[in-house]
TORSEKOL-387823 format. One record per residue (C-alpha): residue in one letter; z, y negated, x negated. Coordinates in steps of 0.25 Angstrom, whole numbers, plus 5000, padded with zeros to 4 digits. Each point is the difference from the previous one (the first is absolute). Last residue first. Layout:
REC   code      z      y      x
REC      A      Z      Y      X
...
end
This chain:
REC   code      z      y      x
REC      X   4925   5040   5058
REC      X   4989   5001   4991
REC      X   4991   4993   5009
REC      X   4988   5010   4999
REC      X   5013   5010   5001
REC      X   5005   4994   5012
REC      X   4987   4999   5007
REC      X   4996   5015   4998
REC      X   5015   5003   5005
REC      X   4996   4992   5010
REC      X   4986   5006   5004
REC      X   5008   5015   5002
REC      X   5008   4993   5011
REC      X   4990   4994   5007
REC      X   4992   5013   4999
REC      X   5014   5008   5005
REC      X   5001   4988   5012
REC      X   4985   5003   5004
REC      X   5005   5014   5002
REC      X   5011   5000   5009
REC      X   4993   4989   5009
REC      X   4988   5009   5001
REC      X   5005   5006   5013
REC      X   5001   4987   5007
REC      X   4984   5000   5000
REC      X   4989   4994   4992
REC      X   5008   4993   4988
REC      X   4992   4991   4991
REC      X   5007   4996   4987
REC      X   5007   4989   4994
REC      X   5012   4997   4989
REC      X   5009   4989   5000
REC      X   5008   4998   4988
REC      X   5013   4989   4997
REC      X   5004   4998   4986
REC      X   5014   4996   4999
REC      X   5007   4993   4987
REC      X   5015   5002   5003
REC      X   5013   4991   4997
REC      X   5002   4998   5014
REC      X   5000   4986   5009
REC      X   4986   4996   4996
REC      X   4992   5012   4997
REC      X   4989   5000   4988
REC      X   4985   5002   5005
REC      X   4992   5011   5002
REC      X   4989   5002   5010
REC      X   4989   5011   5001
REC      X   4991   5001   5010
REC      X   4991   5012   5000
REC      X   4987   5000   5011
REC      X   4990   5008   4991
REC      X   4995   4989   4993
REC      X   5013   4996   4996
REC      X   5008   4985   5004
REC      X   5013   4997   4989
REC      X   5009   4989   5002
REC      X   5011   4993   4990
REC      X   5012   4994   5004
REC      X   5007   4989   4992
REC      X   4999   4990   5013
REC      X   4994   4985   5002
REC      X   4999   4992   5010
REC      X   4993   4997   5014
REC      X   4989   5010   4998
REC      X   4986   5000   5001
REC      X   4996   5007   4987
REC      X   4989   4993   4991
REC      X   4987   5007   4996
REC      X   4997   5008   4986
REC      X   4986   5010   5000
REC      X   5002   5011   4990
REC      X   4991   5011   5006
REC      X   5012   5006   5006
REC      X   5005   4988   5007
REC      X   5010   4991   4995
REC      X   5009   4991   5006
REC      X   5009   4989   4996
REC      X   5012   4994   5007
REC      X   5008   5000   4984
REC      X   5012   5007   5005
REC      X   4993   5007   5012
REC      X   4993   5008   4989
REC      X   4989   5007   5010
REC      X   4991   5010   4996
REC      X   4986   5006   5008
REC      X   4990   5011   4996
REC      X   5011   5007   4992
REC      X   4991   5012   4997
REC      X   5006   5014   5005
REC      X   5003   5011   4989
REC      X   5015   5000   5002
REC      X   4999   4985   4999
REC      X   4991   4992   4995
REC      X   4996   4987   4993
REC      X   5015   4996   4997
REC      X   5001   4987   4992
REC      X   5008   5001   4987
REC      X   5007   4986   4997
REC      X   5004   4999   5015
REC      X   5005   5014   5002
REC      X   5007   4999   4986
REC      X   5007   4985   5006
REC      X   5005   5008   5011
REC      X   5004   5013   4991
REC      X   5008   4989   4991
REC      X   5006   4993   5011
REC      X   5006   5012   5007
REC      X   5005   5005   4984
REC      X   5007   4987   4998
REC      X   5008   5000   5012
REC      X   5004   5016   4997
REC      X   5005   4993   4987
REC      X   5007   4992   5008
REC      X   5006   5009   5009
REC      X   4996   5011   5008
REC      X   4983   5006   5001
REC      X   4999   5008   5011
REC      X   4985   5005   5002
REC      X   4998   5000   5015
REC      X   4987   5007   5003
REC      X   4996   4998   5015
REC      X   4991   5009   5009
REC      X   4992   4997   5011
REC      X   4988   5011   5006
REC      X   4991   4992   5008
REC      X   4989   5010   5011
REC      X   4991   4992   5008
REC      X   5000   4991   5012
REC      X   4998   5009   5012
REC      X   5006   5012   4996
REC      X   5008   4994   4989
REC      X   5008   4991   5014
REC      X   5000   5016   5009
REC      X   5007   5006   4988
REC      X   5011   4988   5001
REC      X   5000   5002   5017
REC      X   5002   5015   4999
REC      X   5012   4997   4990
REC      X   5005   4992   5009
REC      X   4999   5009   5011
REC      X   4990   5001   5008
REC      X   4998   5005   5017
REC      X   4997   4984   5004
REC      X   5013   4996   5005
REC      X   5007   5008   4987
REC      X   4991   4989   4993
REC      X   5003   4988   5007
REC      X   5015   5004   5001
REC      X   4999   5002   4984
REC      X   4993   4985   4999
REC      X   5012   4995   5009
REC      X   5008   5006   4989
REC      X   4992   4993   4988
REC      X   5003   4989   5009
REC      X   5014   5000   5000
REC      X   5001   5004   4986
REC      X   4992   4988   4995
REC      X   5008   4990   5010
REC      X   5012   5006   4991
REC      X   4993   5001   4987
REC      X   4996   4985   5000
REC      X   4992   4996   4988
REC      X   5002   4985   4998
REC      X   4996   4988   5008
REC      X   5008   5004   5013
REC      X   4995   4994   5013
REC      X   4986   5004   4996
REC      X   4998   5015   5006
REC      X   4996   5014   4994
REC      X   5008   4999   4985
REC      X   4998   5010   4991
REC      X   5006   5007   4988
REC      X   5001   5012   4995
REC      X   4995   4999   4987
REC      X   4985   4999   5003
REC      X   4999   4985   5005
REC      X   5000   4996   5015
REC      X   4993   4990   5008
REC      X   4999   4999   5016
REC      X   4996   4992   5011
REC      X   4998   4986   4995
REC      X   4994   4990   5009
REC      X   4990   4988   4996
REC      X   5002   4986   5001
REC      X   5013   4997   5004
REC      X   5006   5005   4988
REC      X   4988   5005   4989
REC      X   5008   4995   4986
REC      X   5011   5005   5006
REC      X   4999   5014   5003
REC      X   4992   5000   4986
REC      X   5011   4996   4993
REC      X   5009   5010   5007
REC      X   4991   5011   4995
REC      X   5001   4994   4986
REC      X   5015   5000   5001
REC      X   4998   5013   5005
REC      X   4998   5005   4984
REC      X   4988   5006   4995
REC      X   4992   4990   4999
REC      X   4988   4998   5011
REC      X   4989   5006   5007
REC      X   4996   4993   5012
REC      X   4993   5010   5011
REC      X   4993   4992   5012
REC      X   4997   5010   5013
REC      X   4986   5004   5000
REC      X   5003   5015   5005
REC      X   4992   5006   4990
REC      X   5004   4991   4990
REC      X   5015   4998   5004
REC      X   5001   5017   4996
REC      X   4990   5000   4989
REC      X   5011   4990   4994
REC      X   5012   5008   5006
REC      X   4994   5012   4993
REC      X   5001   4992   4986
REC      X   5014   5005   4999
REC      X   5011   4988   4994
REC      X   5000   4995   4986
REC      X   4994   4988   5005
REC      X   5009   4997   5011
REC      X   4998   5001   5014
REC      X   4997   4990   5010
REC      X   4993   5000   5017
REC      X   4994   4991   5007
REC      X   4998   4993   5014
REC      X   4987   4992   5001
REC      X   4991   5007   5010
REC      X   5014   5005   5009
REC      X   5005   5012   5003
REC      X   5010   5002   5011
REC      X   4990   5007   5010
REC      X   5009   5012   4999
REC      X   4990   5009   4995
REC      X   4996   4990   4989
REC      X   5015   4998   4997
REC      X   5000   5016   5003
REC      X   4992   5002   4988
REC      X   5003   4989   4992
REC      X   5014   5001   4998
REC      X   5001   5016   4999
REC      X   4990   4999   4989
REC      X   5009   4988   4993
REC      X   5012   5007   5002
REC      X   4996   5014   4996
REC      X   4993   4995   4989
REC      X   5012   4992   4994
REC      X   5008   5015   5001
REC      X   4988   5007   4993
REC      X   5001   4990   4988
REC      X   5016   5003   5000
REC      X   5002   5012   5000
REC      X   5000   5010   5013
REC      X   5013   5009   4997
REC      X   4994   5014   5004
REC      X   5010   5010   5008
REC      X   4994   5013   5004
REC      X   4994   5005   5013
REC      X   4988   5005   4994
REC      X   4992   4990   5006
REC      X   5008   4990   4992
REC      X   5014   4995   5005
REC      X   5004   4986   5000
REC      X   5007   4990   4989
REC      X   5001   4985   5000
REC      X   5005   4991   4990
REC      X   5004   4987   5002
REC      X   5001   4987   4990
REC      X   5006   4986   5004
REC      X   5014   5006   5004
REC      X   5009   4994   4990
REC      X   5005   5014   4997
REC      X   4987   5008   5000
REC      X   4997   5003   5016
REC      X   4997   5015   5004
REC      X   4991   5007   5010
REC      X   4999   5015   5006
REC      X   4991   5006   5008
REC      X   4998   5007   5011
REC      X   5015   5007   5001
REC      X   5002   5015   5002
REC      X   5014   4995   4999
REC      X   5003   5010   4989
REC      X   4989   4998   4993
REC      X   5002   4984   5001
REC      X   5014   5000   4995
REC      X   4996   5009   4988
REC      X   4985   4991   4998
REC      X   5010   4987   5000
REC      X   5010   5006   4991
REC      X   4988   5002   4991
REC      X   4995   4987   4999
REC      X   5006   4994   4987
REC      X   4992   5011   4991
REC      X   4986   4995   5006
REC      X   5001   4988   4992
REC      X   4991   4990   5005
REC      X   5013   4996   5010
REC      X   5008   4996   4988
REC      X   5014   5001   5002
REC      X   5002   5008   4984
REC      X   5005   5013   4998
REC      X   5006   4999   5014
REC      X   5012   5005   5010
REC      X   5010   4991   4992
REC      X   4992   4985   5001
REC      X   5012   4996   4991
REC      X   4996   4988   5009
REC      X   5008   5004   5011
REC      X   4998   4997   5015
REC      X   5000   5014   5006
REC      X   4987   5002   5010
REC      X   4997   5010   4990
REC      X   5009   5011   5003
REC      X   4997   4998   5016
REC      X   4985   5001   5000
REC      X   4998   4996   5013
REC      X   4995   5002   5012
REC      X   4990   4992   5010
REC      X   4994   5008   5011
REC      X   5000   4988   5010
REC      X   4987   4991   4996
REC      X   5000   4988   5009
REC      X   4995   4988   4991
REC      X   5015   4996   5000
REC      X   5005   5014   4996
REC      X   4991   4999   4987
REC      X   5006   4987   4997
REC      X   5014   5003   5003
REC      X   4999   5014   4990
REC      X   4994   4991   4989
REC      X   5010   4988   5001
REC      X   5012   5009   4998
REC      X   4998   5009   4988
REC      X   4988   4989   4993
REC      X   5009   4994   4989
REC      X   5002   5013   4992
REC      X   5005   5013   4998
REC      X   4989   5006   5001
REC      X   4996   4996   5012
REC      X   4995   5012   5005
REC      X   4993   5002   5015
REC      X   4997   5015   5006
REC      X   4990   4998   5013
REC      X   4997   5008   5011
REC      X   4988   4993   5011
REC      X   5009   5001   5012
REC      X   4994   4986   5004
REC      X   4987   5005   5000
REC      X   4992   4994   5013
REC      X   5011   4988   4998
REC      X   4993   4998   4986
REC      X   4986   5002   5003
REC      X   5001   4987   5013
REC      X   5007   4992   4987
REC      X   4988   4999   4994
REC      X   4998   4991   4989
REC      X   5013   4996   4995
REC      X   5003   4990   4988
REC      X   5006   4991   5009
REC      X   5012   5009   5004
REC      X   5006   4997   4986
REC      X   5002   4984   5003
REC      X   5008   5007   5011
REC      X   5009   5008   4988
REC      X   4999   4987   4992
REC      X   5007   4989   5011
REC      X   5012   5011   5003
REC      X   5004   5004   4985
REC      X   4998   4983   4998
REC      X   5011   5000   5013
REC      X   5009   5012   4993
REC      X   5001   4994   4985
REC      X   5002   4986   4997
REC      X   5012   4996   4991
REC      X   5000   4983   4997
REC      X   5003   4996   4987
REC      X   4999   4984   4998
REC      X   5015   4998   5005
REC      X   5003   5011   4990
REC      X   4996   4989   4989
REC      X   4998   5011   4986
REC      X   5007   4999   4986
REC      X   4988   5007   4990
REC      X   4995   4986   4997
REC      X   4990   5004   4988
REC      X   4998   4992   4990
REC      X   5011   5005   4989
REC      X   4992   5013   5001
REC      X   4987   4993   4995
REC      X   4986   4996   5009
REC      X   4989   4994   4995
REC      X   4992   5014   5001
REC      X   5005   5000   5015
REC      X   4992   4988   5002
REC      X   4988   5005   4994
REC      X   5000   5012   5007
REC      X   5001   4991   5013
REC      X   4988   4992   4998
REC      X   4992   5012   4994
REC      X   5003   5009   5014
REC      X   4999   4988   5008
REC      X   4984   4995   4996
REC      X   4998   5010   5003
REC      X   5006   5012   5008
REC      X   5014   5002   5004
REC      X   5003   5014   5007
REC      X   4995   4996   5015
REC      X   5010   4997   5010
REC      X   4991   4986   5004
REC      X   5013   4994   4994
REC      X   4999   5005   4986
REC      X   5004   5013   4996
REC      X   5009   5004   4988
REC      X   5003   5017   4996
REC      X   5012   5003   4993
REC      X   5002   5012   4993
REC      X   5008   5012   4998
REC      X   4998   5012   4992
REC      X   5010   5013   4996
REC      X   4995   5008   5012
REC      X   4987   5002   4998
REC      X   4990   4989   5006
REC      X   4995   5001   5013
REC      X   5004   4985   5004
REC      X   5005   4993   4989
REC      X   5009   4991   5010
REC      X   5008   4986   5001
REC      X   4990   4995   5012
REC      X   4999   4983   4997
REC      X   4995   4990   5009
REC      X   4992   4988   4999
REC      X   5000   4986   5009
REC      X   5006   5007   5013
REC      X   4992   4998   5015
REC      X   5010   5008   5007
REC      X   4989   5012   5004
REC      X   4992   4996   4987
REC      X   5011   5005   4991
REC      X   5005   5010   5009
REC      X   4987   5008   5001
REC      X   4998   5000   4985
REC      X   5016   5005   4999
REC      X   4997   5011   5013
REC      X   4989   5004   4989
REC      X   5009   5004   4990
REC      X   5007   5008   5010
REC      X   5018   4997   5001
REC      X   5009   5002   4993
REC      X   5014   4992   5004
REC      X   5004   4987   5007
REC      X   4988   4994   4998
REC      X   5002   4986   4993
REC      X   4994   4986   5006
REC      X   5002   4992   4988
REC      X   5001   4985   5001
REC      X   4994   4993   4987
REC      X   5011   4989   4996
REC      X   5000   5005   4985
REC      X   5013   5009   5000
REC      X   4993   5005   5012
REC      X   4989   5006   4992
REC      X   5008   5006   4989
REC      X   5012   5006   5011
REC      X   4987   5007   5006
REC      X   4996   5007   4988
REC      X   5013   5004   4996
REC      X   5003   5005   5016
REC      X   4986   5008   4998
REC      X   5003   5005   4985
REC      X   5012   5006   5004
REC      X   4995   5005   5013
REC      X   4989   5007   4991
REC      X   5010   5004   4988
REC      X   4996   5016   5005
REC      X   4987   5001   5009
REC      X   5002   4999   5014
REC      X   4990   4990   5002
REC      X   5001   4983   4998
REC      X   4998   4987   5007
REC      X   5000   4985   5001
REC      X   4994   4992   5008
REC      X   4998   4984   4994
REC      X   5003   4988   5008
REC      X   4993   4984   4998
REC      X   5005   4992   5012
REC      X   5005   4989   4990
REC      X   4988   4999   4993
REC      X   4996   4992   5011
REC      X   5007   4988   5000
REC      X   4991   4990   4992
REC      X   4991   5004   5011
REC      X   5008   4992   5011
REC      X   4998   4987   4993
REC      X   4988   4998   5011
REC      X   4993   4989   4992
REC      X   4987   5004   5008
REC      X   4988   4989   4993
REC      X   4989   5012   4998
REC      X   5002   4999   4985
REC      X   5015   5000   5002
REC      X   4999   5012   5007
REC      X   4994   5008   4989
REC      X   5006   4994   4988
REC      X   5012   5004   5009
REC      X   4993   5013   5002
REC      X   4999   5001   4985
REC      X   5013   4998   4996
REC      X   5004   5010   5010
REC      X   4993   5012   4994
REC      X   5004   4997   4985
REC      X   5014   4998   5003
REC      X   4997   5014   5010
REC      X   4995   5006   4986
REC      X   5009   4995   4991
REC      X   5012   5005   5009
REC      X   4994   5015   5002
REC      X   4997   4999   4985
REC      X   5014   4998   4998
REC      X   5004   5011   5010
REC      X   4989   5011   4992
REC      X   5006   4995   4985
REC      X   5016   5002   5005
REC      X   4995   5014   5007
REC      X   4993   5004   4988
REC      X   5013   4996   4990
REC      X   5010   5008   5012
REC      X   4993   5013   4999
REC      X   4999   5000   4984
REC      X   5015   4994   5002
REC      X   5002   5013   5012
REC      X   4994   5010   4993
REC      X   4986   5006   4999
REC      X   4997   5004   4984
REC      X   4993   4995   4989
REC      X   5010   4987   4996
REC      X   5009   5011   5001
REC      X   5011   5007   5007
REC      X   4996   5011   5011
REC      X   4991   5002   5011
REC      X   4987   5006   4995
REC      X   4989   4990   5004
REC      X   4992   4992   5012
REC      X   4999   4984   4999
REC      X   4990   4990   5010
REC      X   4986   5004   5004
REC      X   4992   4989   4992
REC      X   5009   5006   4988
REC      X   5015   4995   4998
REC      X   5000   5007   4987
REC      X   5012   5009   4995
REC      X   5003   4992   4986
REC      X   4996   5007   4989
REC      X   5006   5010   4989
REC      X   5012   4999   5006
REC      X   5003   5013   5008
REC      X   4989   5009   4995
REC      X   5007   4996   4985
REC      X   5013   5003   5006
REC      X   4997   5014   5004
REC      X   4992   5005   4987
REC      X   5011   4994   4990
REC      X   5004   5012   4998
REC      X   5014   4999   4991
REC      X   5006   4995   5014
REC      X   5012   4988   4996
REC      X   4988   4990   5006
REC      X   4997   5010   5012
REC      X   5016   5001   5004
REC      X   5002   4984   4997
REC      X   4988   4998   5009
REC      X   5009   5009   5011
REC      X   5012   4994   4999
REC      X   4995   4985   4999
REC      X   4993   5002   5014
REC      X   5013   5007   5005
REC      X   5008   4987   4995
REC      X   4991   4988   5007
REC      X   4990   4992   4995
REC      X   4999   4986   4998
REC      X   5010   4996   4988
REC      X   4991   5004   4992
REC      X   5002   5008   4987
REC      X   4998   5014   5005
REC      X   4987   4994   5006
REC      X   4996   4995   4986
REC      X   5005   5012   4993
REC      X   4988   5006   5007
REC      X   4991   4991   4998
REC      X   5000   5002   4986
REC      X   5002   5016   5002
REC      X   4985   4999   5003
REC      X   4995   4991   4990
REC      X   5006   5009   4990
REC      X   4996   5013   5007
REC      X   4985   4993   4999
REC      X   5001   4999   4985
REC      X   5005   5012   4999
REC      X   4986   5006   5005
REC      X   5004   5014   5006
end
């Protein structure tokens, strides 16, 4: 290990055992690494500073410049309230440049920022009402009033919040899927998107200004207000709007359906939603309906890990259930499994589950009468070309974004009053059918997808049936996702040397296929096989990098943003005649990616 880098590092270490700002437990456990003769822990602990990225923080929870606690916690908050206050400074400065242009000398807008409020959240993961009432006291400490759920709840009851009671920002302290020993924190602007230029930079560099002795930890509690059952109310008939066919639903009513929360934020608004939309064969899988964020009965509460829905398919055998669905702990993703034709429990991932939704959506839209010339529909990049042949032979409008429902959300926006969204999803299990909420809604999601089974069953399918009956009529797409874990900071290193290989080296084919069409969405440049260049479309840029074959292959790859992982996402094509073939066009795929991983050298 470089000594020059353990010496920086134990540096800032004696420096928060020094200062006056931290308390005894923090100083017990960096004294611990410091006295440790491997220096491996404390260098991953302070060898940066956890970055307040364009999504907000998410890290191992622990002591360290590196690591999520309540000072890195309270540094982002203090830099996210005074760009709050700059920002409403700013805001009415200018309508009273505004006002006084157009002769009005109403004085009233000098009071303005007096109404500013922030809502404030967290799931069930461990610190996470710590860091919720931390975050809170910060902005109130600063004369922002807080509107603060009175425990977990949904990340996209938060996004509903902010917009229902008209909040300037919000913050949700989660990490989501992450293992168990993460936490993170994630910052949304008052449309209840994730911030987006030009907020993200203007808040990350007001978070980089600030230091410990900055930050006003000692909260106003006149300025904190609890909210809970009333917002729980407002969301679940928010929900309802993403129904299409409610006539379906009351035909099958008795459809049998096994819900997991895995331990997480969505164990009482899941259940409520699906009752409200009528269904009334709800049950529940009771270990995990546990709030614990020790996440006891998994490996790791990931709904893409097949491993954290077994207690689903036991509960579902023995009820006979019709499928099973889960929520990951802030309840933004869902995972759905049904029975193949063989009566076996499949999990759908998460490119089939987006073509699902957006099939079902506008088929019986269309049906329904519900469709209109200009509504459209969005899915992210790295996301199954199907749904592409799918809005073409339809005509619906496809937009293709970043992955990210931040992108999705920019795209709601961007087309309010305009032009209607109906749906958008990515292909890690997230999706949101409706535009109250302005990030992936697994609640609404699991409603639908459940109305979508009452379809079905109403029609002699399954799910399963209906998925074969999607390859039938728009082609054969077999995903799969190579996650090539690289921890620490030489693991950081290593991501940014295979991206910057990538780029130095262009790939001219794959597993025998030419590269007829690559993407850097870094530099917005394309370039066909022939060696033609033409700019990208694209609101900003993104480290990915995008691969089009000749026979069909798509290969992405690009460096996650809340893990320390490079991912490399393949799509694989082929013709399927009948259901029957299913089986085998899945060994094909499967053989053509261990081709494409070792053309890779991955």
């Amino acid at each position: 290990m470089d000594l020059q880098l353990i010496k920086e590092c134990e540096a800032k270490a004696q420096a928060w055992l020094d200062s006056p700002y931290y308390d005894a437990e923090t100083k017990a456990e960096i004294k611990a690494m410091l006295e440790n003769e491997d220096k491996t822990a404390l260098v991953d602990a302070f060898y940066q500073n956890l970055e307040f990225g364009t999504g907000g923080l998410r890290g191992i929870m622990g002591a360290g410049t590196n690591r999520m606690n309540k000072y890195i916690v309270g540094m982002a908050t203090q830099g996210f309230a005074n760009y709050i206050l700059k920002n409403e400074e700013q805001r009415i400065k200018n309508e009273e440049v505004a006002a006084a242009r157009d002769g009005n000398s109403d004085s009233s807008l000098s009071t303005l920022h007096s109404s500013l409020s922030v809502v404030v959240c967290h799931d069930c993961r461990n610190n996470g009402r710590l860091f919720a009432e931390t975050v809170a006291n910060i902005f109130s400490a600063n004369g922002i009033k807080v509107y603060l759920f009175e425990s977990l709840r949904p990340t996209p009851e938060v996004s509903f919040a902010i917009r229902q009671l008209g909040a300037k920002a919000g913050v949700n302290v989660t990490a989501s899927h992450n293992p168990t020993e993460y936490n993170g924190y994630k910052a949304y602007w008052e449309d209840g998107v994730q911030v987006l230029a030009p907020h993200d930079k203007g808040i990350i560099d007001e978070v980089n200004k600030v230091r410990i002795e900055d930050v006003k930890f000692e909260g106003n509690p006149d300025l904190i207000e609890i909210i809970g059952g009333e917002m729980d109310f407002d969301y679940m008939t928010a929900v309802k709007e993403a129904m299409i066919d409610q006539d379906v639903i009351l035909r099958q009513k008795a459809l049998n359906i096994v819900y997991s929360a895995m331990h997480g934020t969505g164990r009482v608004i899941v259940p409520l939603c699906l009752r409200s939309w009528g269904f009334q064969n709800i049950h529940v899988v009771p270990e995990q309906m546990v709030v614990d964020g020790n996440f006891p009965t998994v490996v790791s509460p990931n709904p893409e890990n097949a491993e954290a829905m077994t207690l689903g398919m036991k509960l579902g055998t023995k009820l006979n259930a019709d499928l099973v669905v889960a929520t990951d702990p802030d309840a933004d993703r869902l995972a759905i499994v049904c029975r193949d034709n063989k009566g076996e429990w499949i999990i759908i991932n998460g490119n089939q589950t987006a073509m699902m939704f957006c099939y079902y959506i506008i088929k019986n839209k269309i049906a329904l009468g519900q469709l209109k010339p200009t509504d459209f529909l969005v899915k992210t990049i790295v996301t199954t070309e199907v749904i592409t042949e799918m809005a073409k032979k339809n005509n619906i409008e496809l937009r293709d974004c970043y992955t990210g429902f931040k992108w999705i959300a920019r795209e709601i926006a961007i087309s309010e009053g305009k032009q209607k969204y109906i749906g958008g999803g990515e292909e890690s299990f997230g999706f949101l059918p409706f535009d109250k909420v302005r990030d992936k809604d697994a609640p609404a999601s699991i409603c639908l997808i459940c109305e979508i089974a009452a379809w079905a069953r109403d029609n002699g399918m399954t799910l399963y049936d209906l998925l074969m009956q999607i390859y039938l009529e728009y082609g054969f797409s077999y995903e799969h996702t190579i996650n090539v874990v690289k921890p620490g900071k030489s693991g950081a290193d290593e991501i940014k040397a295979m991206m910057e290989d990538f780029r130095n080296n262009p790939i001219t084919e794959i597993a025998g296929s030419k590269v007829v069409l690559a993407k850097d969405f870094k530099t917005l440049k394309a370039r066909d096989g022939e060696g033609n260049v033409c700019d990208l479309d694209m609101p900003a840029t993104s480290n990915v990098l995008q691969y089009f074959c000749e026979d069909g292959t798509k290969v992405s790859v690009r460096p996650s943003g809340t893990e320390p992982k490079i991912k490399f996402y393949l799509e694989i094509k082929d013709t399927m005649g009948y259901p029957n073939c299913y089986a085998s066009c899945v060994e094909k795929a499967k053989a053509k990616v261990e081709k494409i991983k070792k053309s890779m050298r991955l």
